[in-house]
N, C-alpha and C positions, 0 to 999 in steps of 0.2 A: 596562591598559597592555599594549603588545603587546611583547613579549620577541623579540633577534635573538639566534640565536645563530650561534657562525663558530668551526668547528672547520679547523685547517691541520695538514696532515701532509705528512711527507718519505719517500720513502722511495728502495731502488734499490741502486745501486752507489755506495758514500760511498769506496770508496777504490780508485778509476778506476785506479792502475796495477800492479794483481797480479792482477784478475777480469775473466774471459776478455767480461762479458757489461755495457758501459759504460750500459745503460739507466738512468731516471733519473727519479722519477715528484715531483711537487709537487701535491698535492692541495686544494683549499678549497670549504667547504661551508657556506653560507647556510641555515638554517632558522628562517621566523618560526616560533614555538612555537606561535601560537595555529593554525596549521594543520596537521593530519593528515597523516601521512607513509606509514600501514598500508597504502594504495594499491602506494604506488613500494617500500614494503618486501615485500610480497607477488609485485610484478613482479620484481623482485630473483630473489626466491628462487626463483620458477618460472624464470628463467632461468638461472640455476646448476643447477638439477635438468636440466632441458632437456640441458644439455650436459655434466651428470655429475659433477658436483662436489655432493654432497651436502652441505656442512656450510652451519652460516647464518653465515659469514664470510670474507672474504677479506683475508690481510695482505700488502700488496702487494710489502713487500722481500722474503720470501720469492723469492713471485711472480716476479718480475722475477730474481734471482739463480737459480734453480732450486733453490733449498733445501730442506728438510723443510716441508713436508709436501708440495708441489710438484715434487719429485725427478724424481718416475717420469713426469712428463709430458711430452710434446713440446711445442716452441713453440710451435706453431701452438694447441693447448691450451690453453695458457696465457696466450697473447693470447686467446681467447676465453673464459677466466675472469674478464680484466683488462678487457673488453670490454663485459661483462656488467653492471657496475659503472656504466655513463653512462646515465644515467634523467632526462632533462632533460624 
């Protein structure tokens, strides 16, 4: 029997009137189990290396607020870390 799974995440600016930056991300991700992912997980990561972000994760509130560990980068940066993430 073939197993879905559907992970839904939130993340972004949750309280729109004291941060400078209103972005706002809703995420959802279909994976049947019985197919292989090591592919798009592999394209992932070389694309994070590509553009310098070395670790193997991205948290996207962070991301989108300029937070720890995303601080030090520019947006344009950081759209291309958040970028990097659509593997369709």
């Amino acid at each position: 029997m073939s197993v879905l799974s559907i992970h839904i995440d939130e993340s972004g600016n949750l309280n729109l009137s004291n941060r400078q930056n209103p972005e706002y991300c809703l995420t959802m991700v279909f994976h049947n189990q019985d197919e292989d992912i090591a592919t798009e997980i592999s394209v992932l990561n070389e694309k994070l290396e590509n553009i310098g972000w070395n670790e193997s994760f991205i948290h996207t509130m962070p991301l989108i607020r300029q937070d720890e560990p995303y601080a030090a980068f520019l947006r344009e940066e950081r759209i291309k870390i958040f970028g990097s993430s659509r593997i369709l």
